[in-house]
C-alpha positions as CSV (number, residue, x, y, z in Angstrom):
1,X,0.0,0.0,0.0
2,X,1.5,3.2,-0.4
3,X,2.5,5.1,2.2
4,X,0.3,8.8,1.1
5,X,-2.7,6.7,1.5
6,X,-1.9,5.8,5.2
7,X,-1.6,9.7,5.5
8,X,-4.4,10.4,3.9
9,X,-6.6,8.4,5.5
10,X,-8.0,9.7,8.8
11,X,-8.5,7.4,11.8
12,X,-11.5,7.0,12.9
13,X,-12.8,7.8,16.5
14,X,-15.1,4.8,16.7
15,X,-16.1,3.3,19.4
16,X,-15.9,-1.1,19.6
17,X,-19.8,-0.9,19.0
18,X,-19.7,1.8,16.3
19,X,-17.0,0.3,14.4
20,X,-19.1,-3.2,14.4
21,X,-22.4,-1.6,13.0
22,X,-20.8,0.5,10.6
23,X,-18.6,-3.2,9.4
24,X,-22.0,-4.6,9.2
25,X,-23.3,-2.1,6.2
26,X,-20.1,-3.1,4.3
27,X,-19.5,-5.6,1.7
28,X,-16.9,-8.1,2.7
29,X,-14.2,-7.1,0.3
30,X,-14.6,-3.6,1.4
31,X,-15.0,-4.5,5.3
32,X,-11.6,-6.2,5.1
33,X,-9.5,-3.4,3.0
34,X,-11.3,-0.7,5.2
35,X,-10.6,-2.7,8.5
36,X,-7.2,-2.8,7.2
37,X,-6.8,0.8,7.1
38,X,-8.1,1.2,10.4
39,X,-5.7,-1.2,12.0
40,X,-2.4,0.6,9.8
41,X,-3.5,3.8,11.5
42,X,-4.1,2.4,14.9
43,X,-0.3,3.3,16.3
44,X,-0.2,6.9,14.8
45,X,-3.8,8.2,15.1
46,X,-4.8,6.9,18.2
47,X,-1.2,6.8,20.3
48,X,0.3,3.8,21.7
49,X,-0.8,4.7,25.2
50,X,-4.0,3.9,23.8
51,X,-3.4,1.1,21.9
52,X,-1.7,-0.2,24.7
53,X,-4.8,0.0,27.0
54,X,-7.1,-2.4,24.2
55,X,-8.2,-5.5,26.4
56,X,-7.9,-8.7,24.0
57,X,-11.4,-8.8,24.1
58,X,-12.2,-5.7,22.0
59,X,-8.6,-6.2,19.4
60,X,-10.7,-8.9,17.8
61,X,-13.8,-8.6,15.6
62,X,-16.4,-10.5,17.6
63,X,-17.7,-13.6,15.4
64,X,-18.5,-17.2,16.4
65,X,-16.0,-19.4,18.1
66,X,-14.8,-22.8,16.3
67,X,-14.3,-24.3,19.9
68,X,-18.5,-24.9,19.0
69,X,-17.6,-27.3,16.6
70,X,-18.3,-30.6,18.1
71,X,-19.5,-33.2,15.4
72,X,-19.6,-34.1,11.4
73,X,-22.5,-36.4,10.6
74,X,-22.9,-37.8,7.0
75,X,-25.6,-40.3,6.2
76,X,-25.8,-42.1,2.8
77,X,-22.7,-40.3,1.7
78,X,-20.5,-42.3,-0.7
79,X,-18.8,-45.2,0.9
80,X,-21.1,-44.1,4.4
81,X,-23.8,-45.6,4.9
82,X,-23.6,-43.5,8.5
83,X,-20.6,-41.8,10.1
84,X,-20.6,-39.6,13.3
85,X,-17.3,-37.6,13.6
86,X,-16.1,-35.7,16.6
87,X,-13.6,-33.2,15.9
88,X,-10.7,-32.2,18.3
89,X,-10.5,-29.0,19.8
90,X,-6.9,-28.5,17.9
91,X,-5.8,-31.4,15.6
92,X,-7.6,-34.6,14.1
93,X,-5.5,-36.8,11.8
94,X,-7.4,-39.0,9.7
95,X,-5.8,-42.3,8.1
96,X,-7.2,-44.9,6.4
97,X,-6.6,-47.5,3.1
98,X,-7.1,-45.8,-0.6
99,X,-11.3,-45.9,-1.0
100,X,-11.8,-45.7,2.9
101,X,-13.7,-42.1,2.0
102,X,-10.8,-39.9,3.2
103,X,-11.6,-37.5,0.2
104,X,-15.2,-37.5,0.9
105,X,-14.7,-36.8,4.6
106,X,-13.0,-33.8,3.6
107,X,-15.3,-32.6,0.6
108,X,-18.3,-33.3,2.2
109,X,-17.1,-30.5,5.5
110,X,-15.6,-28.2,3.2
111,X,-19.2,-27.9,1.2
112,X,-20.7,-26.6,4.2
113,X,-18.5,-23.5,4.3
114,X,-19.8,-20.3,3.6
115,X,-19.9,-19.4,0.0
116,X,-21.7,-20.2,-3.2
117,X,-19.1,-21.7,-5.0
118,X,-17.6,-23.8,-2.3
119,X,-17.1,-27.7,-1.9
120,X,-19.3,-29.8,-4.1
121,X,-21.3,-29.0,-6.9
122,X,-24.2,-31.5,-6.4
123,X,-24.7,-34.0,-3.8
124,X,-22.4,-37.0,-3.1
125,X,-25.5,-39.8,-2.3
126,X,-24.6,-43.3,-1.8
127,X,-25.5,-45.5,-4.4
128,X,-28.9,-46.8,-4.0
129,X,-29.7,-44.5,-1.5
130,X,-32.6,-42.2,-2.1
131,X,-31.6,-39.3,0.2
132,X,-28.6,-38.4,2.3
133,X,-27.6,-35.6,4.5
134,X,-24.0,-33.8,6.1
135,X,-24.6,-32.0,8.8
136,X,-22.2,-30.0,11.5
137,X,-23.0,-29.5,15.4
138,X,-21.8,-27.3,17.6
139,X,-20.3,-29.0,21.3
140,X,-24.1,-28.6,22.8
141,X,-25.8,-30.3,19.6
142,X,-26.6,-27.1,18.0
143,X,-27.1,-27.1,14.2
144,X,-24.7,-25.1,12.6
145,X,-24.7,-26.0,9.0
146,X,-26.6,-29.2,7.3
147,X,-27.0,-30.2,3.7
148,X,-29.9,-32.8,2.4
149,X,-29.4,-34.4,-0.8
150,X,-33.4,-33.3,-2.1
151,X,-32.4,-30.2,-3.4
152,X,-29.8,-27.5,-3.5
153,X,-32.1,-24.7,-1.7
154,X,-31.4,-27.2,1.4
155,X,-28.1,-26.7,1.7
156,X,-27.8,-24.4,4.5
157,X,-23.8,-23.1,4.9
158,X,-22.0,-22.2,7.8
159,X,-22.0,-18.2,8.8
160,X,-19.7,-16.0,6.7
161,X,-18.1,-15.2,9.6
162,X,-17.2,-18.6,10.5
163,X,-13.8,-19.3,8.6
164,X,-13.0,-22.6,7.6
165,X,-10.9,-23.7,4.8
166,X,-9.5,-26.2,2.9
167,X,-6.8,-27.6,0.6
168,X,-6.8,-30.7,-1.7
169,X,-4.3,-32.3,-4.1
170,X,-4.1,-28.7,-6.2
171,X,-2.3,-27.1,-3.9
172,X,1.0,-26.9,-5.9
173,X,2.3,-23.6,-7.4
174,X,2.7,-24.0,-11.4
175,X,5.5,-22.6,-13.3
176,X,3.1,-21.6,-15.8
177,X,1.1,-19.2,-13.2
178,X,3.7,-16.6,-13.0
179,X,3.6,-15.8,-16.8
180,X,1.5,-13.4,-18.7
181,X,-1.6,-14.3,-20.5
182,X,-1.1,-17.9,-19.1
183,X,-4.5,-19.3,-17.3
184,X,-3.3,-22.2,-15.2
185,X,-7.0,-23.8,-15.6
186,X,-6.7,-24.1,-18.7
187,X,-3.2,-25.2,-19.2
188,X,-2.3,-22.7,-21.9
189,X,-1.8,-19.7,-23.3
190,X,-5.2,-17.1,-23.4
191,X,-5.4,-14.4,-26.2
192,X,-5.5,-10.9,-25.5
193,X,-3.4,-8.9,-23.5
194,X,-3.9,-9.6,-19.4
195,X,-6.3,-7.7,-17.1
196,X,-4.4,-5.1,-15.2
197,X,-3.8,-6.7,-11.4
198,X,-4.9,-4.2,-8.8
199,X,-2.4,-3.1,-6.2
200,X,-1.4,-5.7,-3.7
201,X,-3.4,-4.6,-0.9
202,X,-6.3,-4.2,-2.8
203,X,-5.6,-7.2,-4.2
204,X,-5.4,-8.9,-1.0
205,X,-8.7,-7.8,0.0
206,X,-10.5,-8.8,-2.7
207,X,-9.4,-12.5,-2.1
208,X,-9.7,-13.0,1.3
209,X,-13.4,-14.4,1.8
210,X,-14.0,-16.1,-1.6
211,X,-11.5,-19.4,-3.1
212,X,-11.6,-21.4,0.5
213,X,-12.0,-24.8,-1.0
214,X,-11.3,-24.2,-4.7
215,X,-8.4,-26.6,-4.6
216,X,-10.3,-29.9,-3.6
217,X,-11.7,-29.9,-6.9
218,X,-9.5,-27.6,-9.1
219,X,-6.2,-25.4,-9.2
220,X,-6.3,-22.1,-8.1
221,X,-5.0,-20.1,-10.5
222,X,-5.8,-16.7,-8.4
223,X,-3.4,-18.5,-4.9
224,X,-0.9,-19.4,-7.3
225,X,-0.4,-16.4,-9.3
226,X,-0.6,-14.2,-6.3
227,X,1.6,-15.1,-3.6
228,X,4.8,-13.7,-5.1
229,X,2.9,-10.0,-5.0
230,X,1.5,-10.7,-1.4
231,X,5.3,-11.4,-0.3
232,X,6.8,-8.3,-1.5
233,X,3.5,-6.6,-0.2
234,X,4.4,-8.0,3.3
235,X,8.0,-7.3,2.9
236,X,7.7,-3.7,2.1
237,X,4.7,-3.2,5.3
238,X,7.4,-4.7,7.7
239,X,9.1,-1.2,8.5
240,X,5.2,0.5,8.5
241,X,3.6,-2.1,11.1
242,X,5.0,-4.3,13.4
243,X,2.5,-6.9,13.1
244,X,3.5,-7.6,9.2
245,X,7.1,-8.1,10.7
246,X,5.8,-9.9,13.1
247,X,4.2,-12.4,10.4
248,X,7.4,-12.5,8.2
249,X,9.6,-13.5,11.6
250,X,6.8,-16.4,12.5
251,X,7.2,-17.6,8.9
252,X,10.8,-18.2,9.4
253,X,10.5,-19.4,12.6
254,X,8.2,-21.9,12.1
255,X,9.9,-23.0,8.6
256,X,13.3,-23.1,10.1
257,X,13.4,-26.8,9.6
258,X,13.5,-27.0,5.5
259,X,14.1,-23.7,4.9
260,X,16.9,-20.9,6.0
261,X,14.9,-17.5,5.3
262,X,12.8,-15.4,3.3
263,X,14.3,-12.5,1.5
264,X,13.5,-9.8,-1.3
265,X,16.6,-9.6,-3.6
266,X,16.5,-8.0,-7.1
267,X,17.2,-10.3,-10.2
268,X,17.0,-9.1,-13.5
269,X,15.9,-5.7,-12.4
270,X,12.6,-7.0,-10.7
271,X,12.2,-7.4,-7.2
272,X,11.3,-11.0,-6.3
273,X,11.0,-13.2,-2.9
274,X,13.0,-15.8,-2.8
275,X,13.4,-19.1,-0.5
276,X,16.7,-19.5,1.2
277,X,17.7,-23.3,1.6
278,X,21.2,-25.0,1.3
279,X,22.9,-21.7,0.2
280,X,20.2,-21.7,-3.0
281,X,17.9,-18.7,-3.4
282,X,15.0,-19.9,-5.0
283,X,11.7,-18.3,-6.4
284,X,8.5,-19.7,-5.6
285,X,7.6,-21.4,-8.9
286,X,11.0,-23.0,-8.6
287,X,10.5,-25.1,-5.7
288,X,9.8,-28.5,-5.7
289,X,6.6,-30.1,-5.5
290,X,6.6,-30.6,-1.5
291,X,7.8,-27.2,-0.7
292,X,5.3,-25.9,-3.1
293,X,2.3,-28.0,-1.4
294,X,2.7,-26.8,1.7
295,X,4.0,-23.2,2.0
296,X,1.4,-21.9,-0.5
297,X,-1.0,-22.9,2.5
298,X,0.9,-21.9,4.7
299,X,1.1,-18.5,3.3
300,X,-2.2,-17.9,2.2
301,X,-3.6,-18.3,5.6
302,X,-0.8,-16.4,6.8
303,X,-2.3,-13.1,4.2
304,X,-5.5,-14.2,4.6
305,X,-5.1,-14.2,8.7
306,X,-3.9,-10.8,8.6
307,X,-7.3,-9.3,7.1
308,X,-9.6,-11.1,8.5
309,X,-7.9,-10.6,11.7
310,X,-6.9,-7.2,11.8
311,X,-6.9,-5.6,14.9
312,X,-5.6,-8.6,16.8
313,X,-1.9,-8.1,18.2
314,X,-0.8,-11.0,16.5
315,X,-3.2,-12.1,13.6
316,X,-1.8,-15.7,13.6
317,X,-3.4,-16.9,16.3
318,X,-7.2,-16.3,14.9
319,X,-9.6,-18.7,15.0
320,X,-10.4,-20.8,12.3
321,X,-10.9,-24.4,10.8
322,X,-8.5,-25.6,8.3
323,X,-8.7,-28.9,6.2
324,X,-6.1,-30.4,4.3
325,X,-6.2,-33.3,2.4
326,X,-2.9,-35.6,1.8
327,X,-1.2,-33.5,4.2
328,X,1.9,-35.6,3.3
329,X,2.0,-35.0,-0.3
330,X,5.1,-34.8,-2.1
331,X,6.8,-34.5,1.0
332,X,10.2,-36.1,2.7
333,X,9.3,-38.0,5.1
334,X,11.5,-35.8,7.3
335,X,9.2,-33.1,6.9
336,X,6.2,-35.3,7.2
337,X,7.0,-36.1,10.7
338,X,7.0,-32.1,11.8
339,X,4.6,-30.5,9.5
340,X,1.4,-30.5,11.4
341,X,3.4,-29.8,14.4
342,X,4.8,-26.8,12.4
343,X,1.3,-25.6,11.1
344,X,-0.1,-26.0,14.8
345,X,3.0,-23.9,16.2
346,X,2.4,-21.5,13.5
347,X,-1.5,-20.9,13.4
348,X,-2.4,-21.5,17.3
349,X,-6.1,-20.7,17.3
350,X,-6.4,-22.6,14.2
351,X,-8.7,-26.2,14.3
352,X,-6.6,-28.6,11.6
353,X,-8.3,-32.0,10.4
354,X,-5.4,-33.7,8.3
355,X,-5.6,-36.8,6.2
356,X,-3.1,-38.6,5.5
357,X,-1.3,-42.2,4.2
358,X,2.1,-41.6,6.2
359,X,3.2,-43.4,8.9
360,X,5.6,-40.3,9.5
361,X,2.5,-37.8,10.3
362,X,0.4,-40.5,12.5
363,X,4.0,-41.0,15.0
364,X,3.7,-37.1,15.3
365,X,0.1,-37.0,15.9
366,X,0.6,-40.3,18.5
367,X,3.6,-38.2,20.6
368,X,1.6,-34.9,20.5
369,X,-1.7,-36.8,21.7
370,X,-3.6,-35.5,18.6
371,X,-7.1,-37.0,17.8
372,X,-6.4,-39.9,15.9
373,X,-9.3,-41.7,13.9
374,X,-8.7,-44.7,11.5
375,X,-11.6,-45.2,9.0
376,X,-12.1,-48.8,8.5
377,X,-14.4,-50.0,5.8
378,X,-17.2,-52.7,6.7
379,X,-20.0,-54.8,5.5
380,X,-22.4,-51.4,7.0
381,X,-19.7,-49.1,4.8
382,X,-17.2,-47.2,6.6
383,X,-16.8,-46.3,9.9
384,X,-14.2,-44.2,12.1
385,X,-12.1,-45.6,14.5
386,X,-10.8,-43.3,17.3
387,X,-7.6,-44.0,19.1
388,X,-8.8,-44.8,22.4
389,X,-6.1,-43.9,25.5
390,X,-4.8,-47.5,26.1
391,X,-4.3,-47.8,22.2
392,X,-2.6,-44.2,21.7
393,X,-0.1,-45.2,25.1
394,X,0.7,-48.5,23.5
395,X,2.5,-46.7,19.9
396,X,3.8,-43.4,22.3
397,X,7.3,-43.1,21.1
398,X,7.1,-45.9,18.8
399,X,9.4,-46.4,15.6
400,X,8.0,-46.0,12.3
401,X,8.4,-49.7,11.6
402,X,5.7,-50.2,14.6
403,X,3.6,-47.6,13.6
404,X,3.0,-49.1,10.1
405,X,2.7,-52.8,11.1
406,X,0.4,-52.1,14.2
407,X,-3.4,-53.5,13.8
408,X,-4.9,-50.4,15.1
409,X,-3.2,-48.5,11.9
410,X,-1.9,-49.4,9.1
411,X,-1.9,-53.5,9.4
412,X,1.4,-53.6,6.9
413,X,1.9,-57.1,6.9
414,X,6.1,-56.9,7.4
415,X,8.6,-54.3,8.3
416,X,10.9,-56.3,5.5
417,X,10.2,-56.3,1.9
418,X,7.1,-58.3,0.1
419,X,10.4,-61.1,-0.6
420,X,11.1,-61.6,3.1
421,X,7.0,-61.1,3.7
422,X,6.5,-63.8,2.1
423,X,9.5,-65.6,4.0
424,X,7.7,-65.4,7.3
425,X,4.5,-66.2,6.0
426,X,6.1,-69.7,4.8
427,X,7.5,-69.7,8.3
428,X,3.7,-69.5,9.7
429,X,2.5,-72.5,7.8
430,X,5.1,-74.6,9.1
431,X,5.0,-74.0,12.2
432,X,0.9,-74.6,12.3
433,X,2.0,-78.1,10.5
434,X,4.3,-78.7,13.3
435,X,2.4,-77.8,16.1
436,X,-0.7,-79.8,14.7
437,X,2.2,-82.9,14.4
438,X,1.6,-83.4,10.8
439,X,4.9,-81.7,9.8
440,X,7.2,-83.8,7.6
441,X,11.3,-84.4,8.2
442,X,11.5,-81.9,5.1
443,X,9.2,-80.1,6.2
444,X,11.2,-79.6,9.7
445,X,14.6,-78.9,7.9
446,X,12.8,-76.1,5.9
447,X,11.6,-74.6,8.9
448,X,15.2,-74.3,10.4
449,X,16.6,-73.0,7.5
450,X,14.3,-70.0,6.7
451,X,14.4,-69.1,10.5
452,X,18.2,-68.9,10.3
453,X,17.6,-66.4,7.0
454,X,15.1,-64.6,9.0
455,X,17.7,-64.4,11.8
456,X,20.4,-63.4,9.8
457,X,18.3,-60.4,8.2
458,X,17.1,-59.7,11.9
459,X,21.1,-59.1,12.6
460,X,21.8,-57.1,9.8
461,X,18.9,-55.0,10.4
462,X,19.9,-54.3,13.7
463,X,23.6,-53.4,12.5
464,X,22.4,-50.8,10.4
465,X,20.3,-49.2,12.9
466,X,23.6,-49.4,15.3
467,X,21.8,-51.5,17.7
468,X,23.3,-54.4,19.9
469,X,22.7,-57.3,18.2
470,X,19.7,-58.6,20.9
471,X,16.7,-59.8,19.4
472,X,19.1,-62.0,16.7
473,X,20.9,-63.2,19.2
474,X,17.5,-64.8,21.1
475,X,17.0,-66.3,17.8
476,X,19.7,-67.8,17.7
477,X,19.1,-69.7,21.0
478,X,15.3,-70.8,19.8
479,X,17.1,-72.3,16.4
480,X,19.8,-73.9,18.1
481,X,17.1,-75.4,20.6
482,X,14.6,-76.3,17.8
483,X,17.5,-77.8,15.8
484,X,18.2,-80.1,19.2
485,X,15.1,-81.1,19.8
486,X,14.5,-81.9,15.6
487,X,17.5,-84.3,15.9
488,X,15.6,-85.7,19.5
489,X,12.4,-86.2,17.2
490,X,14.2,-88.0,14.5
491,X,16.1,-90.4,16.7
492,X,12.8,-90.9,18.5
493,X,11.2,-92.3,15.5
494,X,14.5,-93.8,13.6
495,X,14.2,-98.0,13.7
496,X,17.7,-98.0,13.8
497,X,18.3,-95.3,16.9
498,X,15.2,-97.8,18.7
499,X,17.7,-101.4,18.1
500,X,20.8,-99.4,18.7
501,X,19.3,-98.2,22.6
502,X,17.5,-101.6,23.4
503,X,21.2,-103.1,22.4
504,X,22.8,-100.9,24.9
505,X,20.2,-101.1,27.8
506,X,20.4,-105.1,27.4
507,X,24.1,-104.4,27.7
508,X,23.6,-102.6,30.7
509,X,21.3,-105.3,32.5
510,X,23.7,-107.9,32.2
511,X,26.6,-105.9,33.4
512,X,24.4,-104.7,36.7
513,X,23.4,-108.5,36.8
């Protein structure tokens, strides 16, 4: 924004209750440029003695708190026949196999936010059911927002005032995004020259309420073309409010793990924001897919946060519901296991429900006692499974081998490869032969020689994770014992071992007689 028009505009002497009506008569785009304003103004109309006296209470537009949010209900809803969803006051991580509705969990809460164009287009009913419904509740079983599958006039959307958002597999920044007369939808090149863009803080405003679910279904060619302007916006305000410096430091900080810094350098006599990481300087559209998927949310409810938020000492901690789906795309699993940590550290009043296929995220969620719920499918359609206390004490601090063979999660059959899998699957079948006594000699030698392969691949494991050399070494003991008591077995049952003792106790008798 430039700096004449923070001289020129006057600040207002409004009162909480006269700033809130006269809000009300504004159009949303206009209510957050204007509020804005107001809050750019705050230090050097009003004086900091002043500013210093505002309780928390009145630095925040009043507007419904998401601690009402207390339970999803979807009936006849794709793969759910019936599903009743609580939602943690702070995180839910939601895992389950490819088709266990993890997609529809999301779309279905994102089409109750506020907004014409948001979520779904039509009704996602169950097939052969004749109606459905998705429904929210607040903690005291208060409607908040429903939608029956009859007709679209049903669909009754949260408040605009209640923020919730969400991100799908669109996420990514383009290359293409950046470049003049390019439309990202499209995938091409449009004719004509391009619309003029407004200036950034106009532009800001104008895209704060609308596009909160847009990439579910599509790409967002308005996110992804815009966050380069939004940065430089931010980085020129830093000197003019201390909030916007504020933002940029809580980026870092929170980011500090994959990335160094944010800076504004020029390059080719533009300027441009760039990513710092590994001595590299990077522009946006340059990053890789994973950094890509993530810091575009994180920045535009970082922007978003400081209009709709703007007279709150530190923006970031408003409250709002956020929803991302495949939380661990494209990402190392290094940053899998600290991103919703991150995100939680970053955006503190912020609800987060997360889905997710990595066994990375769920050990993060476990250790940080987030709401865990597995969605397991059934002969009644799919139904959520929530981490109960025993369950979630059982996997605290547990490896990421554990967390992806454990029943309760992701039931992978091995911690080795589908080759030794099927190794100790072999090993199972004899082993029920043997204990049911119809094993074979052959069958008996096979046994002991795949549990010495297993053991051997037990030992090596454990020497590349620099661990004594324990478990191996117990079996070990249960071969050598098994192999003992195989030879027992077969001189048992050898003719020949039978003659050989009678011979020798005969022997015996006649020597003692």
């Amino acid at each position: 924004m430039d700096s004449s028009l923070i001289r020129e505009t006057a600040a207002p002497e409004w009162s909480s209750q006269e700033l809130s009506e006269a809000l009300g008569l504004m159009s949303e785009t206009w209510r957050a440029l204007c509020l804005h304003r107001v809050g750019m103004v705050v230090s050097s109309s009003l004086g900091q003695e002043k500013q210093n006296r505002m309780s928390p209470s009145t630095s925040r537009r009043k507007k419904p708190s998401t601690d009402g949010i207390g339970v999803l209900t979807l009936e006849n809803v794709r793969c759910f026949q019936s599903l009743e969803l609580r939602l943690d006051r702070r995180i839910t991580v939601v895992l389950g196999e490819n088709g266990s509705g993890k997609t529809t969990l999301v779309e279905a809460l994102a089409s109750l936010s506020s907004g014409d164009d948001e979520g779904l287009d039509s009704f996602p009913l169950r097939r052969g059911a004749k109606s459905g419904s998705i429904s929210l509740r607040d903690t005291s079983g208060k409607l908040m927002a429903r939608w029956q599958s009859n007709t679209e006039a049903s669909r009754k959307r949260l408040s605009p005032a209640f923020y919730l958002f969400a991100y799908g597999r669109y996420r990514r920044l383009r290359s293409g995004a950046t470049r003049k007369g390019f439309d990202p939808e499209l995938g091409r090149a449009v004719a004509g020259p391009p619309e003029p863009e407004p200036d950034p803080a106009t532009k800001m405003a104008q895209l704060v309420y609308p596009r909160r679910t847009r990439t579910l279904s599509r790409p967002d060619d308005e996110l992804q073309r815009s966050l380069q302007g939004f940065l430089l916006y931010a980085h020129e305000m830093r000197s003019a409010d201390k909030r916007w410096d504020q933002m940029w430091k809580g980026l870092e900080q929170s980011l500090a793990d994959v990335i160094d810094g944010l800076e504004v350098i020029t390059r080719d006599d533009r300027l441009v924001p760039v990513i710092l990481r590994r001595g590299k300087q990077d522009e946006l559209n340059e990053l890789s897919d994973g950094y890509q998927s993530i810091l575009s949310i994180t920045f535009d409810l970082a922007f978003r946060y400081m209009y709709l938020f703007p007279l709150a000492a530190n923006p970031l901690e408003g409250e709002a519901v956020v929803i991302i789906d495949e939380i661990d795309l494209h990402l190392h699993p290094r940053w899998q296991r600290r991103v919703v940590q991150q995100l939680a550290l970053m955006f503190p009043g912020t609800r987060f429900l997360v889905t997710t296929h990595s066994p990375a995220v769920v050990q993060n969620a476990i250790d940080e006692d987030y709401h865990v719920v597995v969605l397991r499918d059934t002969a009644m359609g799919v139904t959520p499974h929530v981490l109960d206390e025993r369950e979630l004490r059982g996997l605290e601090h547990a490896t990421i081998g554990s967390i992806l063979v454990d029943d309760a999660l992701f039931k992978v059959p091995s911690r080795f490869s589908p080759e030794v899998e099927a190794m100790e699957e072999k090993v199972r079948t004899l082993r029920q032969r043997e204990e049911s006594g119809a094993a074979s000699d052959q069958d008996r030698k096979e046994l002991l020689r795949l549990l010495e392969q297993l053991r051997l691949y037990q030992a090596t494991e454990e020497e590349r994770r620099g661990e004594a050399p324990f478990l191996s070494e117990i079996s070990r003991v249960r071969i050598a014992f098994l192999k003992d008591l195989s030879r027992q077995t077969r001189k048992k049952h050898d003719p020949t071992s039978t003659k050989k003792r009678n011979r020798s106790r005969q022997v015996g008798n006649k020597r003692r007689g």
